[in-house]
C-alpha positions in Angstrom: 0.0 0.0 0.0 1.3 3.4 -0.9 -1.0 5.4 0.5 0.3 8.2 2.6 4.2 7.3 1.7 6.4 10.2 1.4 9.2 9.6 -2.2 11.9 10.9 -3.6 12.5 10.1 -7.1 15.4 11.5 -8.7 15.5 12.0 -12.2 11.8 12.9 -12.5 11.0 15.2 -14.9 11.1 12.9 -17.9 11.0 9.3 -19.1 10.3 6.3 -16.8 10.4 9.0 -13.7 7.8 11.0 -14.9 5.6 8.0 -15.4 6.8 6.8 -11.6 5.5 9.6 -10.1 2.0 9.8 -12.2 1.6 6.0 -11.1 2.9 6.8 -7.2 0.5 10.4 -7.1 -2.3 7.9 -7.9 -1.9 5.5 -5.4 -1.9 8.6 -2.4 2.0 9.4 -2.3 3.3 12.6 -1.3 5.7 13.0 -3.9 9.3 14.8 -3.7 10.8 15.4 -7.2 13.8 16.3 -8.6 16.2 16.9 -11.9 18.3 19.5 -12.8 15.3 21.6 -14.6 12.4 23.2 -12.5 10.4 24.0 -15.3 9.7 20.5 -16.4 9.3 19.5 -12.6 6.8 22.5 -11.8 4.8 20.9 -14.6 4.5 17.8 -13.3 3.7 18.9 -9.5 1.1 21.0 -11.5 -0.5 17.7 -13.2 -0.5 15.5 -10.0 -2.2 18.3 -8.2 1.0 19.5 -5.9 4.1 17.7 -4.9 7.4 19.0 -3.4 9.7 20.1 -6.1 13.7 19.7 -5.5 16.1 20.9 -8.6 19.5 19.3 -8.2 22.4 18.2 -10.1 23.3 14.7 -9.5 26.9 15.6 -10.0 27.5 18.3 -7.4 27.4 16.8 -4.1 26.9 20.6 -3.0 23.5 20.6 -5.0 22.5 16.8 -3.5 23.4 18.2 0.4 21.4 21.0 -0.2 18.2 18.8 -1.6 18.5 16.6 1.5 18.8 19.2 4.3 15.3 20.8 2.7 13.7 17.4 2.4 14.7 16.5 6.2 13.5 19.7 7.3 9.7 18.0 6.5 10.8 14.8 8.1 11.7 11.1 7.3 11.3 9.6 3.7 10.2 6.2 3.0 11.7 5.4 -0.2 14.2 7.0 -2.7 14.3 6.0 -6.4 17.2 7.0 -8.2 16.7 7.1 -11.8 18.8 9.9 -13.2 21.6 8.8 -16.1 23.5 10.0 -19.0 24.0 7.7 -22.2 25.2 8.5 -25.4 25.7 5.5 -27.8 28.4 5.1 -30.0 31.5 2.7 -30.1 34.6 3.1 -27.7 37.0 4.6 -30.3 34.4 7.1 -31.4 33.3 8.6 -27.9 34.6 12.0 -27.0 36.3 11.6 -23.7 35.0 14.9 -22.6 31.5 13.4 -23.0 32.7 9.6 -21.7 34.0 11.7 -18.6 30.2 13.5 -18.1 28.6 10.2 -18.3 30.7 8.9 -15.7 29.9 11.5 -13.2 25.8 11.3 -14.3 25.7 7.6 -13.8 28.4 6.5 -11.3 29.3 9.2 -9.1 25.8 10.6 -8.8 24.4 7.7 -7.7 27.4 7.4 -5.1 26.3 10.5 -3.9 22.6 9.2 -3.5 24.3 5.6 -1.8 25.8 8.3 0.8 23.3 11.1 1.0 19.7 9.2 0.9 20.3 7.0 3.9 20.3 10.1 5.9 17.3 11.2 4.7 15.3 7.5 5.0 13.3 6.6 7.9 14.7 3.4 9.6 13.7 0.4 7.0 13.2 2.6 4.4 13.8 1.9 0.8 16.4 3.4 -1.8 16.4 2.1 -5.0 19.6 2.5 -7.5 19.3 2.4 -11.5 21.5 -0.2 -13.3 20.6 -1.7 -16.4 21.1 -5.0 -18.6 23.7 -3.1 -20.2 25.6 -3.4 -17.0 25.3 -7.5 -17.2 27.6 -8.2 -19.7 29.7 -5.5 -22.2 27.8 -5.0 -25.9 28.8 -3.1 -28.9 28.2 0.5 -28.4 27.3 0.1 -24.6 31.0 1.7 -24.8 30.8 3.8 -21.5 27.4 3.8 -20.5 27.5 0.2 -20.3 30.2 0.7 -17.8 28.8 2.9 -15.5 26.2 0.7 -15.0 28.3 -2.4 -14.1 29.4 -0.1 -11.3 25.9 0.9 -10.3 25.0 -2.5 -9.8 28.0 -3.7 -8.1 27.4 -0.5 -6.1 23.9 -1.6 -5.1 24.8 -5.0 -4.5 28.0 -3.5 -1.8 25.1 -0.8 -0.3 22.9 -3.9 0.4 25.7 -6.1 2.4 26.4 -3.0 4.1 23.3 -1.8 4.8 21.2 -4.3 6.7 19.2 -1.0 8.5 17.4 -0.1 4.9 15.9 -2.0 2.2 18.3 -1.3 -0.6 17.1 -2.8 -4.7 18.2 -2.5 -7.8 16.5 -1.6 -10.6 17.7 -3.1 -14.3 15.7 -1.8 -17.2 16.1 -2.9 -20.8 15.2 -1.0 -23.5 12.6 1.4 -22.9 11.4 4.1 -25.5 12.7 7.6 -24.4 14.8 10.4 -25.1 18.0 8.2 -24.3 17.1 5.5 -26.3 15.6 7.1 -29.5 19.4 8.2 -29.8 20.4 4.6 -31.0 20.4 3.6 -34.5 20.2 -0.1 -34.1 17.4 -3.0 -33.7 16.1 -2.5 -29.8 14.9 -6.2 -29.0 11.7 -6.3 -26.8 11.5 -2.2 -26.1 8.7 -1.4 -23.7 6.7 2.1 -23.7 7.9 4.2 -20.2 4.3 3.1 -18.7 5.7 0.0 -19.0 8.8 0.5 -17.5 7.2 2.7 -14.4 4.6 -0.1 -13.7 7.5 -3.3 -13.7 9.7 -0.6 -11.3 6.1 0.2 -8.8 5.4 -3.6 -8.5 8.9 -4.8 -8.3 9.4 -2.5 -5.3 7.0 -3.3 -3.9 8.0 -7.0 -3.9 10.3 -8.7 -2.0 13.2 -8.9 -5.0 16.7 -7.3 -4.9 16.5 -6.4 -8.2 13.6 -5.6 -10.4 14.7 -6.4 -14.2 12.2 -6.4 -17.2 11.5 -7.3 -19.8 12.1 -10.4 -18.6 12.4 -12.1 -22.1 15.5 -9.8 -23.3 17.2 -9.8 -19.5 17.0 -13.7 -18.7 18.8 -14.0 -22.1 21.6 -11.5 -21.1 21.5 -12.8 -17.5 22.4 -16.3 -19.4 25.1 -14.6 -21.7 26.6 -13.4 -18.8 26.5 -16.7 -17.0 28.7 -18.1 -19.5 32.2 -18.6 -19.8 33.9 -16.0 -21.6 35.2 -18.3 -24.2 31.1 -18.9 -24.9 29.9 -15.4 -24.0 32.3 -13.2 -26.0 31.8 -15.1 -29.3 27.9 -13.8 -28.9 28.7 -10.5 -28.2 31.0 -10.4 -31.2 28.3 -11.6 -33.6 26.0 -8.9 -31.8 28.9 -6.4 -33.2 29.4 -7.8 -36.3 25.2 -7.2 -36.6 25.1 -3.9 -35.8 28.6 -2.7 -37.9 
């Protein structure tokens, strides 16, 4: 039951967030949302009928202190989802490394910030959620840094949860989903989902039982597979993925 929770999702004003919070609003959530833009947030507190609006910039921990020290001023939270990232497809050799660099700040140090900062923030049991993805399960062609990041993420998650026996820490692992992000990539997207979609697997799967909440489950059990493999079996796949998409 949702009813009456207080959550923070980061990385609301678009996408999969956006749809999170229109799904959470309806079920009686006070919502707390933030992104780097206010304009875009202000809309969507408008839409739900009200909701706490907190601009910040996952990559200055200046920005993510001051967020928390206004949210705590209202009292405890009861779950955090952190959804905000950075992609920009491409293969290795071709990625600017001022841009690889960015990404890297978006994906993994913001959400090292949110592994420090949203426990503070949590009431005791509490629930903070961190954003992997399958891209993170196994290294694909043009996954290049993004693909990366997210294996951090994940192994970040999975360290936050051993250390963290206080709070319910999950992991959230999308596939393809059709937003801004992905409508970048010029390549087949196996088993793509709309951002309703996406919202509704992340709702139910939190409020499961599940360390990680992964969908669509018929494109991540086969990369969950791939990466179960030995490398001698796993690389040749992701080779003829390359080879596909050259």
């Amino acid at each position: 039951m949702t009813t009456g929770e207080r959550i923070w999702i980061v990385g609301a004003s678009h996408g999969i967030g956006r749809e999170l919070a229109r799904l959470y609003a309806n079920q009686g959530a006070s919502l707390i949302l933030s992104a780097r833009n206010r304009a875009p947030l202000a809309e969507l507190a408008d839409e739900l009928g009200g909701a706490d609006i907190q601009p910040l910039d996952v990559v200055d921990r200046g920005s993510f202190d001051a967020a928390a020290a206004n949210i705590a001023l209202s009292g405890k939270v009861d779950r955090i989802v952190h959804l905000a990232a950075l992609y920009d497809p491409g293969r290795i050799a071709d990625l600017n490394p001022d841009k690889a660099a960015q990404i890297i700040q978006v994906n993994l140090t913001g959400s090292f910030h949110m592994a420090q900062i949203g426990p503070t923030v949590l009431r005791p049991g509490g629930q903070l959620a961190l954003c992997g993805s399958v891209a993170g399960y196994v290294g694909l062609p043009q996954g290049q840094i993004y693909s990366a990041t997210k294996a951090g993420v994940i192994n970040l998650a999975e360290s936050l949860r051993a250390e963290r026996s206080d709070l319910d820490i999950r992991l959230i692992c999308p596939g393809f989903v059709d937003t801004r992000m992905t409508q970048k990539n010029d390549f087949r997207m196996p088993a793509i989902i709309r951002p309703e979609k996406a919202a509704e697997a992340i709702r139910d799967g939190l409020a499961g039982r599940r360390f990680e909440i992964h969908f669509p489950h018929r494109l991540t059990r086969s990369l969950k597979l791939i990466r179960a493999l030995p490398y001698g079996l796993s690389m040749r796949l992701t080779r003829r993925l390359s080879r596909e998409d050259a």
